[in-house]
C-alpha positions as MATLAB code, in Angstrom:
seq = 'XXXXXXXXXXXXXXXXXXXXXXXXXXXXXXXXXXXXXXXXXXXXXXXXXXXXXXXXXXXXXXXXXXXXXXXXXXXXXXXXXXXXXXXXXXXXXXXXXXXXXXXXXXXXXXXXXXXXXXXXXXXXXXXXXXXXXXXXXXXXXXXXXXXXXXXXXXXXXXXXXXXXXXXXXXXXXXXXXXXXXXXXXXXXXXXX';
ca = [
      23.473  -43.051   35.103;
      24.140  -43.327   31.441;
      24.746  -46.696   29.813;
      27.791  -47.330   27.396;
      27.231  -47.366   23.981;
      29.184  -49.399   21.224;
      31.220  -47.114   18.458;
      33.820  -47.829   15.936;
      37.140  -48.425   17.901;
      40.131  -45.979   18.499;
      42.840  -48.564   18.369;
      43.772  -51.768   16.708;
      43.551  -53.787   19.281;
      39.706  -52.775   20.279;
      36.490  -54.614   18.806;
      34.550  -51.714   19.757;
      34.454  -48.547   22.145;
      31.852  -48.906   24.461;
      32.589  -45.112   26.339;
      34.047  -42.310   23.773;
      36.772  -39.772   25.416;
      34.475  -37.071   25.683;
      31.753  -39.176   27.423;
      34.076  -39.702   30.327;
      35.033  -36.022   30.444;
      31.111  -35.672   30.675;
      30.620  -37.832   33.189;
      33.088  -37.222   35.498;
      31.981  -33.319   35.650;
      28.455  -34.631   36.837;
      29.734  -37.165   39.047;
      32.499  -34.668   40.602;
      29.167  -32.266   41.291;
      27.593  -34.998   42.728;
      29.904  -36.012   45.020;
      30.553  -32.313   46.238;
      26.430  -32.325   47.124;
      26.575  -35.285   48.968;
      29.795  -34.095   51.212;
      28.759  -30.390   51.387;
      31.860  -28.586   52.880;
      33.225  -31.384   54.518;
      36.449  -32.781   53.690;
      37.561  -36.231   52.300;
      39.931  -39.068   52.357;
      39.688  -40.492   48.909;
      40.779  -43.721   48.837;
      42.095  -45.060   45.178;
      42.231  -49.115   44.368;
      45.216  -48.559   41.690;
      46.686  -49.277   39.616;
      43.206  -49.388   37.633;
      41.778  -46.386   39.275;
      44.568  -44.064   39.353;
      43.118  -42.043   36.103;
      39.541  -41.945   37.004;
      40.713  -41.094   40.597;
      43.303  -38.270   38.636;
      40.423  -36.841   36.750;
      37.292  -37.111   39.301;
      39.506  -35.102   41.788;
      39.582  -32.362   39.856;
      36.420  -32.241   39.339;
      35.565  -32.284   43.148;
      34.847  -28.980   45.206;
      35.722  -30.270   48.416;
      38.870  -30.528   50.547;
      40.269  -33.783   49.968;
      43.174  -36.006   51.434;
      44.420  -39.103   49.019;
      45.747  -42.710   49.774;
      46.125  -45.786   47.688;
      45.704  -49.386   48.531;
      46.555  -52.057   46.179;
      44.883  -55.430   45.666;
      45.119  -58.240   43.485;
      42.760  -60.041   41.515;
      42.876  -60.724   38.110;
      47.020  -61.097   37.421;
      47.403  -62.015   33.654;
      43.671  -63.323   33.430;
      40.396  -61.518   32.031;
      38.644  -63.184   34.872;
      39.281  -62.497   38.695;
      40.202  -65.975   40.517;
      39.144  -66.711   43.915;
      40.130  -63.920   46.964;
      41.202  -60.459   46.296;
      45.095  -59.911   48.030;
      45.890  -56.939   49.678;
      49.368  -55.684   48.209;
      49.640  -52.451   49.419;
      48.098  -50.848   52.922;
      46.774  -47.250   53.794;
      49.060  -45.304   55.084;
      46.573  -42.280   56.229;
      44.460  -42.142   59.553;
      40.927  -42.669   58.483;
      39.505  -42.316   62.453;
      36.457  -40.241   62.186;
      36.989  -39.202   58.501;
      34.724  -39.557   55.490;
      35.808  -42.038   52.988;
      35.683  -42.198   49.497;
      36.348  -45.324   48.015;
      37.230  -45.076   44.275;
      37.241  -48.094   41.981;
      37.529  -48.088   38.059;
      35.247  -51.742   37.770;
      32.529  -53.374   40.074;
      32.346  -56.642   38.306;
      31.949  -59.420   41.112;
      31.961  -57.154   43.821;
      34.995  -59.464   45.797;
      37.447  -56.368   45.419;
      34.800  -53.841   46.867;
      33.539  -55.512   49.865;
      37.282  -56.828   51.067;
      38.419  -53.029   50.931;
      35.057  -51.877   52.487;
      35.602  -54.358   55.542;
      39.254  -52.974   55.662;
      38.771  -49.737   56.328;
      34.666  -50.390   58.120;
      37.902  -51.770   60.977;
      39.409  -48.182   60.687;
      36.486  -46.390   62.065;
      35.789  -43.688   59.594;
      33.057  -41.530   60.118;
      31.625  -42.834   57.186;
      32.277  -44.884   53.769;
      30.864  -44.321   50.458;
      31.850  -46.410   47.112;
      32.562  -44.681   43.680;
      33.430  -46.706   40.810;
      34.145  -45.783   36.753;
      31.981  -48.726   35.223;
      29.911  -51.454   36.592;
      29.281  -54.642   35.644;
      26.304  -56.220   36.970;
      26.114  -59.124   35.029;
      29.548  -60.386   36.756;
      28.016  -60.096   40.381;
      28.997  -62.966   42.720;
      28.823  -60.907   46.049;
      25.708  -58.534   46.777;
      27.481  -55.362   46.809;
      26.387  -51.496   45.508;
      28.100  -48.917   44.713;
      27.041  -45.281   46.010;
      28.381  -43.316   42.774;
      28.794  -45.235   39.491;
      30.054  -43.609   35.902;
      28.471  -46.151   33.614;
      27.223  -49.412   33.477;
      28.177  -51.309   31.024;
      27.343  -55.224   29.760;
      29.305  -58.191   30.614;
      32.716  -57.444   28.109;
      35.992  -57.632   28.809;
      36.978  -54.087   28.777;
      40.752  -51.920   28.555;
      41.472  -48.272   28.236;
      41.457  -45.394   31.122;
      43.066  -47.666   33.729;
      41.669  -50.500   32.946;
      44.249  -53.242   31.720;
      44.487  -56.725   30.182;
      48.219  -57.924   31.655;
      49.295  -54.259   32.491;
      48.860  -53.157   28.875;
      46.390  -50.367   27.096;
      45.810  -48.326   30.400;
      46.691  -45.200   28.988;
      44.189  -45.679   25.930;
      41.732  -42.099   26.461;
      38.556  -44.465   26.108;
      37.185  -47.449   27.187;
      36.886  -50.139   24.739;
      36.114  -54.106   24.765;
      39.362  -55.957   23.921;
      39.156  -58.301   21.074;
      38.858  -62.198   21.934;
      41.805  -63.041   19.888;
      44.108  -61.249   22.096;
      42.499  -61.684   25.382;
      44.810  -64.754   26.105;
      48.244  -64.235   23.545;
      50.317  -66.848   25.454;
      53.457  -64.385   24.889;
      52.129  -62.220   27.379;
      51.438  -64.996   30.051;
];
């Protein structure tokens, strides 16, 4: 798994890029590959965390061989903060059967892990056949719960990071790369 590396930033509001554009492109080929081994011909039930994952999840798809079925869930954790607070909330449900089915669980960050493992239990309740984690970046140095993820993009140090998904208050998801937000404007009190 390749490890982010700082470059000059692609917008204003970035201190530095730690994954380029065409790193993610890379990336999401190999991982797409991968996760097409590790099915074989079976089919899937991807299930997205969004609204961070909803690009990753966009792009990785078509990168996977496989049949594949898609539902979202929607949880909570950070709100207008760069840190998450306390127990992830479940906004939005499944709305797909997952009896018997193979799960793909597709995250953009696994930082403390809270998000992961409340989702995981979720739909362990749903009897899938089995359930497999894929996330964008990962954070280890943010662990507070001793979770894994099967399939992981990059890893990346302990920054606050935006871009492809990833948001500070619901802003600079659609930026192509992902960058690490500068401190100045990680808590602008007009955006509370």
């Amino acid at each position: 798994m390749p490890k982010a590396t700082l470059t000059r930033p692609a917008h204003a509001d970035l201190e530095t890029v730690l994954v380029s554009e065409t790193a993610i492109k890379n990336r999401l080929k190999k991982l797409g590959a991968e996760i097409s081994a590790v099915y074989g011909k079976e089919e899937i039930t991807v299930v997205a965390i969004i609204n961070g994952a909803i690009l990753f999840t966009a792009d990785l798809l078509r990168q996977i061989s496989n049949p594949v079925r898609l539902d979202c869930i929607r949880v909570s954790s950070y709100r207008n903060e760069t840190k998450s607070h306390g127990k992830p909330k479940l906004l939005h449900s499944l709305s797909l059967d997952l009896t018997n089915r193979h799960v793909l669980l597709i995250d953009d960050i696994l930082d403390t892990g809270k998000t992961l493992s409340v989702v995981v239990d979720i739909i362990k309740k749903l009897k899938p056949a089995s359930v497999r984690t894929c996330v964008l970046l990962d954070k280890k140095g943010r662990r507070e719960v001793d979770f894994t993820a099967d399939l992981v993009g990059f890893e990346i140090p302990d920054k606050f990071v935006v871009g492809y998904g990833l948001d500070f208050a619901e802003r600079y998801r659609n930026l192509p790369c992902i960058g690490v937000l500068k401190p100045t404007l990680q808590n602008p009190p007009e955006w509370a």
